[in-house]
N, C-alpha and C positions, 0 to 999 in steps of 0.2 A: 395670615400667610396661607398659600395656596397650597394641598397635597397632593402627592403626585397624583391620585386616583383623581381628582379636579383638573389638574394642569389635561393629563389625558383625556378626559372628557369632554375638553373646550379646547384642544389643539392634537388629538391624536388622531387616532385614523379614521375615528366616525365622525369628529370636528374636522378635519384639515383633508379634503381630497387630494392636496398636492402633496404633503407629507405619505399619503399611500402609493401614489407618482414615483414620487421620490427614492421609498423603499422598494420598491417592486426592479424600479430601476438599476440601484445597485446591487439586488439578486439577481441582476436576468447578466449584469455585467459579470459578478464575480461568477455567477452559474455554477452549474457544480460540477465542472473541470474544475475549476480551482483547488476544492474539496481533494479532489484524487492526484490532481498536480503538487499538493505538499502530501500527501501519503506518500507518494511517490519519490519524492525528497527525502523524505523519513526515511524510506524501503532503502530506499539505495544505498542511508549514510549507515545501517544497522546492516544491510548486505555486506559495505566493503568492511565491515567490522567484524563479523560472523560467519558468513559464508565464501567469501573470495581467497578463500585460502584454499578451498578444495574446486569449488566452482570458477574461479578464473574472474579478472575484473569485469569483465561483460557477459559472465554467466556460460562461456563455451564448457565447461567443463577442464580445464585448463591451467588451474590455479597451483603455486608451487609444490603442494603436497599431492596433487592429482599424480605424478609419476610414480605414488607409493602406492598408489591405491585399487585395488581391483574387487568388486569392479571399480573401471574408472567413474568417476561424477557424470549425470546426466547436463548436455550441453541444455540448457535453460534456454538460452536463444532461439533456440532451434523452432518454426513455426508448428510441426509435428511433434513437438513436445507437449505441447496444448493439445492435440488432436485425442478426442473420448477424456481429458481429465478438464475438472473444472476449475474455477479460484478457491474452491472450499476442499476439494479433495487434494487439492497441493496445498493448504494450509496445512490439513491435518498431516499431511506428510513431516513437515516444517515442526509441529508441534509433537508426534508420536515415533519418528524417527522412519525409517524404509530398512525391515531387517531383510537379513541377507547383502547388508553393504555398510561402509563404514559412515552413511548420512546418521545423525544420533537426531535423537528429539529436543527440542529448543523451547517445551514447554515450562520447564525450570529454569529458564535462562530469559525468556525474553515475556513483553505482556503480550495478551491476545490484541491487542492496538499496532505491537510492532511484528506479529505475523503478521497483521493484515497487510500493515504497508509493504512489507517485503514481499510480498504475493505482487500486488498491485506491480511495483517495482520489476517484480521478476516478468509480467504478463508483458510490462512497456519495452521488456526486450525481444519479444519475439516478433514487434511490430518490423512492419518492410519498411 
């Protein structure tokens, strides 16, 4: 019987050039959009679960509980929201809280996998 370190040696990518064709091809397909297209999925479905209650469904700042809040939520959509902060310093925001307003920290609540999608998430709404 053949192991796999055999099998690969006589059919894998130093054996089979079209098996390296092959793989290369569905990386350049799935690309890595795809990669950030389900963070992006993820961000969203832990968004409308965590944050749209003060943030609003599309991130305006607008969410049911924003009319109690002052200050109000930062509208997240907004293209100059981004403007001087990065995806890593709006993480940390997400994870350590913004004192002086009623945003709390989500580092007890969520993993560093579902900040990041929620960042990625939040950055996809400021697109035009």
């Amino acid at each position: 019987m053949m192991g796999w370190g055999q099998w690969w040696r006589g059919v894998g990518a130093a054996g089979n050039p079209g098996l390296v064709r092959v793989l290369v091809t569905i990386g350049c397909l799935l690309g890595p959009g795809s990669a950030s297209a389900e963070a992006e999925t993820a961000g969203q479905a832990t968004y409308g679960a965590q944050c749209a209650m003060c943030h609003g469904e599309l991130g305006k700042g607008d969410g049911p509980a924003a009319a109690m809040l002052n200050p109000k939520p930062k509208d997240l959509s907004a293209p100059d929201f981004w403007t001087g902060r990065t995806e890593e310093s709006v993480a940390e925001i997400v994870r350590q809280g913004k004192a002086g307003s009623a945003m709390m920290g989500y580092q007890s609540v969520l993993t560093a996998e579902q900040i990041r999608d929620v960042v990625t998430y939040l950055r996809s709404l400021a697109r035009p």
